[in-house]
N, C-alpha and C positions, 0 to 999 in steps of 0.2 A: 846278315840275314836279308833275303830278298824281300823288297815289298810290292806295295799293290795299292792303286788310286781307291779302292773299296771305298765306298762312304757307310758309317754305322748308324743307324738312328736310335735313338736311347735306350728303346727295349734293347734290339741284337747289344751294344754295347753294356748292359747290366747284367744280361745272359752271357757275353763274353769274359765279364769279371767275375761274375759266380762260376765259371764255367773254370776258370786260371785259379781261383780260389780250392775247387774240390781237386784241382788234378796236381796244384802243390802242395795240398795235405796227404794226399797218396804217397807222389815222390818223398815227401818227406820221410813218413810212415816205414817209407822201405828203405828211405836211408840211416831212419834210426835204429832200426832191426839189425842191417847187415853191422853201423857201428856197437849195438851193444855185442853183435856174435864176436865181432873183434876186438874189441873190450876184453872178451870173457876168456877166449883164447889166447892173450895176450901175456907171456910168461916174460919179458925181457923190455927193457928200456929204450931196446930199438922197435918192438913190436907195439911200444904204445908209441912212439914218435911216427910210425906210422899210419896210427888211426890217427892221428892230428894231420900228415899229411893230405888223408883219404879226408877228413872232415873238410879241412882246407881248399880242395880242391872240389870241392863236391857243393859247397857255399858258392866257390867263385860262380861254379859251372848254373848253380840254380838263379844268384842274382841276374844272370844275365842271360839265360833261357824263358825266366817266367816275369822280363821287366815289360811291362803293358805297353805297344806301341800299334795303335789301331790301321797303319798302314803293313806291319809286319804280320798281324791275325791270321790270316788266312792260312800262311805256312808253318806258323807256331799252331794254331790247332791241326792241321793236318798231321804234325808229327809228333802232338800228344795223343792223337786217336791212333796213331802207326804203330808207337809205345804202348798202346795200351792202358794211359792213363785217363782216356776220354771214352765214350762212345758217342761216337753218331747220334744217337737219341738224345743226350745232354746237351746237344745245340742246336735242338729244337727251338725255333722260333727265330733263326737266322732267316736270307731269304733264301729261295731255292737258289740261285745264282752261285751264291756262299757258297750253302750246302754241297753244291754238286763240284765247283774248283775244291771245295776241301777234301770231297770224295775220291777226285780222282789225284789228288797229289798224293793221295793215302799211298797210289798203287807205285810209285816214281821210287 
C-alpha cells in the first residue's frame, strides 16, 4: 500500500477510526448477505467448501485492507469512497489538504 508523510491530529484521527469503523460494518453487511445467499444455495459438499473458501479469503482480504496505518489513510479512504463504502461527507472534519488528495485519488 502506498503511503504519505500526512500528519493526523486527534480529531481527523478519531474521525478516521469512526470513519474505518462504519465502512467495515458495510463491507461486512455485504459480505454476510452474499455468504448466506451461498449458504442457501448450496446443495453439495463441494459448494459449501466453497463458501469456507469465499469466507477465507474475504477475512484475509478485510484484515489487511481495514488494518489502521495513519501514514497509508489517505489512499485506503480514497478507495473506500471509490467503492462506495465512504462518502466524502463522512470525512468531514479532515483538513482540506486531506480532503482534496482523497478527492482526487478517487478519480485514478
Amino acid at each position: 500500500m502506498p503511503t504519505t508523510k500526512a500528519t493526523w491530529s486527534h480529531t481527523e484521527e478519531a474521525i478516521a477510526r469512526e470513519a474505518f469503523r462504519v465502512a467495515y460494518a458495510r463491507e461486512v453487511e455485504s459480505m454476510m448477505a452474499e455468504a448466506k445467499r451461498q449458504a442457501a444455495a448450496a446443495s453439495s459438499p463441494d459448494e459449501l467448501w466453497e463458501l469456507n473458501d469465499f469466507l477465507s479469503a474475504r477475512r484475509h482480504y478485510l484484515d489487511g485492507k481495514y488494518d489502521f496505518h495513519p501514514e497509508s489513510l489517505i489512499f485506503i479512504f480514497a478507495q473506500l469512497v471509490k467503492e462506495g463504502l465512504l462518502d466524502m461527507a463522512e470525512l468531514s472534519g479532515f483538513s482540506a489538504d486531506k480532503l482534496s488528495k482523497i478527492r482526487v485519488l478517487t478519480f485514478m
